[in-house]
C-alpha positions in Angstrom: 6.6 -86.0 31.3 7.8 -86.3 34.6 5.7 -87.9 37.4 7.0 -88.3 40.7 5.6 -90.6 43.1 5.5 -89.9 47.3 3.9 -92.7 48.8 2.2 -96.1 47.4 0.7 -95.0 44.8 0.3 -96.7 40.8 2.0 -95.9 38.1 0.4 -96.6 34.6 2.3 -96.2 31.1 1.7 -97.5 28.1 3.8 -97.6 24.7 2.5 -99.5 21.6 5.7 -100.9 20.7 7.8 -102.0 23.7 6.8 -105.1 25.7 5.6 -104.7 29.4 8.3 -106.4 31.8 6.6 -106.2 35.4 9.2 -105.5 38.6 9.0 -108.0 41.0 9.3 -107.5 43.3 7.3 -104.1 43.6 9.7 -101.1 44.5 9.0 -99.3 47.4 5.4 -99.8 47.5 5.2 -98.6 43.3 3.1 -101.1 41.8 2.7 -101.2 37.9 -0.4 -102.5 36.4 -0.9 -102.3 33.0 1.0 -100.6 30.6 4.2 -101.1 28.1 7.0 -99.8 29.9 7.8 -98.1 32.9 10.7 -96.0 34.0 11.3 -95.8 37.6 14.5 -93.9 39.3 15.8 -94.0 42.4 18.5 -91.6 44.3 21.7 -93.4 44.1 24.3 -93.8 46.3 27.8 -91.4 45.9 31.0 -93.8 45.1 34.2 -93.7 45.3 37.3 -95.9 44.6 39.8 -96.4 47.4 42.7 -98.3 48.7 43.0 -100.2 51.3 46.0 -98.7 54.1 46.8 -99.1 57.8 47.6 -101.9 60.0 45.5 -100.5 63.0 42.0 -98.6 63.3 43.7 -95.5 63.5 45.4 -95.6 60.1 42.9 -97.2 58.3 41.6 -95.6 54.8 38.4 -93.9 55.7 35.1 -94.8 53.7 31.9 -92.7 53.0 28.2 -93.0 53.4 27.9 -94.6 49.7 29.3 -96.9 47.1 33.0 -97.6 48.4 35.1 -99.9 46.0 38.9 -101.0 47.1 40.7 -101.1 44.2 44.4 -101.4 45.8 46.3 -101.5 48.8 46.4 -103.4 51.4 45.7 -103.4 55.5 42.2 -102.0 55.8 39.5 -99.7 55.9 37.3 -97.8 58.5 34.0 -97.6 58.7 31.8 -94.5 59.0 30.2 -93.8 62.7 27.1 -95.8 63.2 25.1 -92.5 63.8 26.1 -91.4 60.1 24.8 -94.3 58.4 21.6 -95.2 60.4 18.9 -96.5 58.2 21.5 -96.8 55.1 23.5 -99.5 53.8 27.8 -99.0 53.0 28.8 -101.3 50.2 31.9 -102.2 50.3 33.1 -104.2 47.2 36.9 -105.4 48.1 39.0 -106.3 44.7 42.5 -105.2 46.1 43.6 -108.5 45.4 43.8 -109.4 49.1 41.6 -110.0 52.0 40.9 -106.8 54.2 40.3 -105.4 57.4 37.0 -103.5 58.0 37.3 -101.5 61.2 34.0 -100.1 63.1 34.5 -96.2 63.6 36.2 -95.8 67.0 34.0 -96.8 70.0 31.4 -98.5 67.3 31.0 -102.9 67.1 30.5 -104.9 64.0 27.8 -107.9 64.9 28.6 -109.7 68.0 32.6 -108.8 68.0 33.6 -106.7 70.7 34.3 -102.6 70.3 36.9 -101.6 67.9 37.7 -105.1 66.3 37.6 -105.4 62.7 36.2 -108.0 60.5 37.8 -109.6 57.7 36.2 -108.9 53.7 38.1 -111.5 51.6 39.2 -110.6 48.4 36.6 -110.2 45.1 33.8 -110.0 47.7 31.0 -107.4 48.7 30.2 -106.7 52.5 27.3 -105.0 53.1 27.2 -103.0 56.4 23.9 -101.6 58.1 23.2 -100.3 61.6 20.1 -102.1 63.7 17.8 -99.6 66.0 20.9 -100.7 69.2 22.8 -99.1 67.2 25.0 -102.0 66.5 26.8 -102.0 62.8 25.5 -105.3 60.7 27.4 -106.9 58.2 25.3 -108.4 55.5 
C-alpha cells in the first residue's frame, strides 16, 4: 500500500516484528507516532560526475541543478544561474584530488565576493550552494 502524504499530516504503521526507530528530527512536517516501521521517500536530486576544467569563468565545466561530484580535472566549475536554482541546494562534492574553483554563472555573486569571482572548494570537501530571496548565491 502506498500512501502519499501533501501537507503535515501523521503517518501510522505498525509491523510486529521490526522495532520502531523514530526520525528526528520530523521530515517535513511528517510526524510518526506509534507504529513499527515507517518508510518515508523523498524526490531525489539528479547527479552526475564531472571534471573539473578551465582556468577562467568562461571555460569552466558547467554543473546541473542536482548532485554534482568532481571526480577529475582540474581548474574549475561554473555554477548554474541563481534563477535556476532558487529555493534548491547544488552539492558539490570536490574529490579531484585538488582544490577548485567554483564560479557564479556570469553576472551572478557567491556570498559577499564581488560579481563573477569564484570561490575556492578544497579538495575531499562538500560545498553546498543555495540562493537567498536577493538573489544572492550562498555557500554552505
Amino acid at each position: 500500500m502506498t500512501t502519499q502524504l501533501t501537507g503535515n499530516e501523521t503517518l501510522v504503521v505498525a509491523t510486529p516484528t521490526v522495532p520502531f526507530i523514530p526520525q528526528t528530527p520530523p521530515l517535513r512536517g511528517i510526524t510518526v507516532t506509534t507504529g513499527d516501521i515507517a518508510a518515508l521517500s523523498s524526490p531525489s536530486l539528479p547527479g552526475q560526475a564531472i571534471a573539473a576544467a578551465g582556468t577562467s569563468q568562461g571555460t569552466a565545466a558547467a554543473l546541473i541543478v542536482g548532485r554534482n561530484y568532481v571526480e577529475s580535472g582540474s581548474g574549475g566549475v561554473l555554477l548554474p544561474h541563481a534563477s535556476t536554482f532558487n529555493g534548491a541546494e547544488v552539492p558539490v562534492f570536490n574529490r579531484s584530488g585538488a582544490a577548485i574553483a567554483v564560479y557564479p554563472f556570469p553576472n551572478d555573486q557567491i556570498e559577499s565576493g564581488a560579481v563573477n569571482v569564484p570561490v575556492t572548494l578544497s579538495n575531499n570537501s562538500v560545498g553546498r550552494f543555495s540562493v537567498d530571496p536577493a538573489g544572492i548565491v550562498r555557500m554552505a
